[in-house]
Each structure stands twice: as C-alpha cells, then as structure tokens.
GUKOL-404863 format. One line per field, with one value per residue (C-alpha): residue in three letters; x, y, z. Coordinates in pm, whole numbers, plus 50000, padded with zeros to 5 digits. Layout:
BEGIN
residuo: ALA,...
c1: X,...
c2: Y,...
c3: Z,...
END
This chain:
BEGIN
residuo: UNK,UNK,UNK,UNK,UNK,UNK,UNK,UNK,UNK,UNK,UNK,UNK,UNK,UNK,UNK,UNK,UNK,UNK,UNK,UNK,UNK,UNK,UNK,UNK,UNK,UNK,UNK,UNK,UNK,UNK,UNK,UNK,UNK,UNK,UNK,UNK,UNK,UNK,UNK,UNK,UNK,UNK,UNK,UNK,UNK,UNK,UNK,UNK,UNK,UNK,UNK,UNK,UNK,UNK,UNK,UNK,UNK,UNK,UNK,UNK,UNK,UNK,UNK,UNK,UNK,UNK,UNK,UNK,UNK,UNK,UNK,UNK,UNK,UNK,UNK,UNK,UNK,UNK,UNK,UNK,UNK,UNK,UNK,UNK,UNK,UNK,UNK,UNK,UNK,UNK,UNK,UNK,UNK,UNK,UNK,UNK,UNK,UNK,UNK,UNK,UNK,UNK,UNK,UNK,UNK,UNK,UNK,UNK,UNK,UNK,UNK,UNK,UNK,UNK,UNK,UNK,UNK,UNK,UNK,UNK,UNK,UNK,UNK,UNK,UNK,UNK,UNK,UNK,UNK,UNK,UNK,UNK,UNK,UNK,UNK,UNK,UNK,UNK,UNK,UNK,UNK,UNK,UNK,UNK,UNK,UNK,UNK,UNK,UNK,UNK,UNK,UNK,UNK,UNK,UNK,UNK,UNK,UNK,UNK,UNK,UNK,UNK,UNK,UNK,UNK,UNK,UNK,UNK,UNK,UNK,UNK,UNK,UNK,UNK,UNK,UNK,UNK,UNK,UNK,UNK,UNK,UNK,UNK,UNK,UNK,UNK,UNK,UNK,UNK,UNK,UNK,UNK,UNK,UNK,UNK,UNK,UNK,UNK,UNK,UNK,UNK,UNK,UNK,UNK,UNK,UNK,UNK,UNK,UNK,UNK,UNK,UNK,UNK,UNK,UNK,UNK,UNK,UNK,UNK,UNK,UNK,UNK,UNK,UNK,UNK,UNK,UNK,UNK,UNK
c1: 23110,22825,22552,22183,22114,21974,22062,22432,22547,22326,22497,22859,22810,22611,22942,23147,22973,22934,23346,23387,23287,23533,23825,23732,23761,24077,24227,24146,24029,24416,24536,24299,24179,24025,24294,24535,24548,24763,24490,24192,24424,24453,24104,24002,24233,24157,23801,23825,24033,23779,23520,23691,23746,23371,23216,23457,23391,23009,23011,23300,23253,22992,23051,23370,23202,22969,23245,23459,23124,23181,23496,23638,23681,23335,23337,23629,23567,23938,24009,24338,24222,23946,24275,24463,24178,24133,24524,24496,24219,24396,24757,24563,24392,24718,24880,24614,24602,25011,25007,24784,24916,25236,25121,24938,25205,25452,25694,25804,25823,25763,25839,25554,25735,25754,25375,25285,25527,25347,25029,25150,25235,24892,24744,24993,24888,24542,24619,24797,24490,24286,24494,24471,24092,24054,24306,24137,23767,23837,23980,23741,23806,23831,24042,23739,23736,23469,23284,23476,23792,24100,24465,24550,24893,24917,24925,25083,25020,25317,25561,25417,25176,25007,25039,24694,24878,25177,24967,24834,25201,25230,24924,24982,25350,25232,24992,25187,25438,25091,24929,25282,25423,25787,25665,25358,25615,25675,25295,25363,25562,25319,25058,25369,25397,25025,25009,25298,25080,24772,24984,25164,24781,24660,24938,24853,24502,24513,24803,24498,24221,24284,24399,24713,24827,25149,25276,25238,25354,25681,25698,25677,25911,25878,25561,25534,25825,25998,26364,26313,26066
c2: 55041,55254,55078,55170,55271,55626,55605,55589,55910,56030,55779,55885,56231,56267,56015,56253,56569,56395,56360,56747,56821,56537,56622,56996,56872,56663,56969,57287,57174,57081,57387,57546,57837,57873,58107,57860,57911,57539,57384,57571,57518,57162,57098,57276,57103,56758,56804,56940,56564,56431,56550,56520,56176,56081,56287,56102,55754,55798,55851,55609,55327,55361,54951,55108,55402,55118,54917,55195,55268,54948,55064,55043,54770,54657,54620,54429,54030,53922,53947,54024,54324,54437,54481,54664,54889,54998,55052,55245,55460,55570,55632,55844,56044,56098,56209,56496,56572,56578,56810,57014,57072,57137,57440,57537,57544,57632,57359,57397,57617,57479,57717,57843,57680,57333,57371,57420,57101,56930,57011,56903,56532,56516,56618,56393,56104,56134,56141,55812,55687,55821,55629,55291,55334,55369,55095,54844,54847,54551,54831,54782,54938,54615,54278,54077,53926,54015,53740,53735,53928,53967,53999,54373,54357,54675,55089,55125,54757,54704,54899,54819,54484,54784,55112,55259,55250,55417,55716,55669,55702,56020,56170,56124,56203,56544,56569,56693,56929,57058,57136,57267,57085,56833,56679,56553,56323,56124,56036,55950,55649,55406,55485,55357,55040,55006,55015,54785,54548,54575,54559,54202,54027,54166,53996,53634,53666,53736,53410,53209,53344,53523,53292,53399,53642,53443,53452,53785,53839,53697,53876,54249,54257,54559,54600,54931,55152,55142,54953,54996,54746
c3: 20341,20516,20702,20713,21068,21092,21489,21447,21384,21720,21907,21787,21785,22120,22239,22117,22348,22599,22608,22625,22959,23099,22897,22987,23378,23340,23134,23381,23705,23808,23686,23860,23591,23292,23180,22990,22652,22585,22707,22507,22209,22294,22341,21984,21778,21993,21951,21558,21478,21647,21473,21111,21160,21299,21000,20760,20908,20899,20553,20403,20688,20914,21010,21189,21345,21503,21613,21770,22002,22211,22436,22769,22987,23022,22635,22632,22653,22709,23141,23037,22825,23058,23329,23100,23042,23343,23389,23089,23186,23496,23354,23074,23356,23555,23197,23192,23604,23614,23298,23431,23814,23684,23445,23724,24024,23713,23813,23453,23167,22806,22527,22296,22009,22234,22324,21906,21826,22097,21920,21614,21756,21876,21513,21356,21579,21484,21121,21189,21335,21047,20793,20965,21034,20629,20562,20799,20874,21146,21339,21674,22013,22132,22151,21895,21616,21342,21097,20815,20882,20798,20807,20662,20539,20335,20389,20755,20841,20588,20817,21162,21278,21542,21327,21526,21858,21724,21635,22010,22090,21914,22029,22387,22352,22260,22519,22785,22599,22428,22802,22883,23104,23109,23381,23202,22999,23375,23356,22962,23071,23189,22928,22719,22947,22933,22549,22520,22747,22557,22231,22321,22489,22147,21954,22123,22110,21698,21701,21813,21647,21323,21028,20885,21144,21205,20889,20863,21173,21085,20763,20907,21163,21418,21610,21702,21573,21201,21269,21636,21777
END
C-alpha cells in the first residue's frame, strides 16, 4: 500500500544516483580502464533492475521503499547485526576489487557465454528479490520488527524461511563470472559466510520477537536452499 510522502521518491531515486559513481569505482578503477565491456554490461543491467524495482515499489508499496532507505550498519539496532554489516560491506567490496584486478592483470579468462550466464544469475537474483519484496512488505533492510507485522508463510517464504537472501546468493554468485573473472568466486565465499551469519542472528532475533515465527519455522524446513539447507 503506497504512502503519501511526496519526498520519497527524491530520496530513493537521488539514493539510487548517488550509488553509480561508487559501483562505477569498485567496477573500473581495479581494472584499471574504462575499456571493459563485462563491466559496462554489468553496470546497465545492475542499474536497469535497480531501477525497475524502485519505480515498481513506489507505486505498489511505497511503505517498503521507505523501509529499504534505512541500511547499513549504522541503521541496524542489533550489535550483532551492525558487526555483520560491516563484514559484509567489506567482503562485498573485495568481491568487486578481486573481480576486477583479475580482468585487469588477466589472471583468468571467462568465456563470453560464462560472462552472459553470469549476467543472467545476477538478473535472476534480482527477480528473486523482486518477488519477495511484493510478497512481504515487512521486508526492511534491517534486523526490526514493524507494528503490526507478520509471519509471511506463502509465495517463496513457502519454500525457503530467507528466500530474499537466496536471490542475494544468486546475484552475487554472478557477479564475478559477469565482471569476468574465476577468481572473483574466492572473494564470493565469505560474502556466503557473511550472509549465513546475518541469516542465523536474523533467525534468533525473529524466535524472540515475532509471534509465530517458530512454528513456522519448524514447518518449512530449509533456510536458504530448496532440499539443501
């Protein structure tokens, strides 16, 4: 459900250009030219998602939009989750900086068809994201609780109790493969350990504040990944 407040959308959109100069930085400045066509590809189809999404959200749940603004780990109230922020933060960096040296120095070569598949994880990912935002309106950048939420059972949430993190998985899975590089994917394992972090703090925090999480949480099994974990 929208919400009147005529300065949102020039918050999230002028968040949203403000992002493209430092995701333009972490993306070229370790390769060291502007001449690298996975990561101008990258960037378009990052920013385009990113842009679909925000223009959807403002109109079908602008509540959301709001919610997504507060982020990072001054945002975060949890200590716990303020850590893991930071951790995150710097393993997402090194994801983009290790991509990026390596296409540079070519201490790898990823096939064109390998750099489009990567691509297409990162555009899946999003779409994960997308779904989950419209399935659950609770869906805040941070560890809170909102008046009058919750438990979401249904859409993704039937499959997986943290379906929005496994389209993070996806998208930064792709990340590296999309920039070109396999050695990108050594940088891709602690954002995994970080997630999985943030993911399990998450899980306790909802155990003592959200009615009704552990019963759901016993009824859908896997966390993360369908009949894996």
């Amino acid at each position: 459900m929208a919400v009147s407040d005529p300065t949102l959308a020039v918050r999230a959109w002028r968040r949203l250009l403000g992002f493209i100069p430092f995701m333009a930085v972490l993306v070229f400045l370790p390769a060291g030219t502007l001449h690298y066509w996975q990561g101008w590809l990258y960037l378009a189809l990052f920013f385009a998602c990113c842009a679909l999404t925000t223009a959807s959200l403002l109109k079908r749940d602008s509540a959301l939009v709001a919610r997504r603004l507060d982020v990072g780990p001054q945002a975060e109230r949890e200590p716990a989750q303020k850590r893991i922020q930071w951790f995150a933060g710097l393993s997402l960096c090194a994801l983009y900086i290790v991509s990026g040296l390596d296409w540079g120095r070519a201490w790898s070569f990823v096939p064109v068809s390998v750099v489009l598949i990567g691509d297409l994880l990162m555009v899946l990912g999003f779409a994960v994201m997308y779904r989950v935002f419209r399935e659950n309106s609770y869906a805040a950048a941070t560890v809170t609780i909102t008046e009058g939420q919750r438990v979401i059972a249904s859409g993704p949430y039937a499959r997986v109790r943290h379906p929005m993190y496994s389209g993070v998985l996806l998208m930064f899975l792709g990340t590296p493969l999309a920039l070109g590089s396999w050695w990108g994917l050594a940088a891709f394992i602690p954002t995994v350990a970080v997630l999985i972090a943030r993911l399990r703090d998450e899980e306790q925090f909802l155990m003592r504040n959200l009615a009704g999480y552990g019963a759901y949480r016993d009824r859908v099994r896997f966390r993360l990944l369908p009949g894996l974990w």
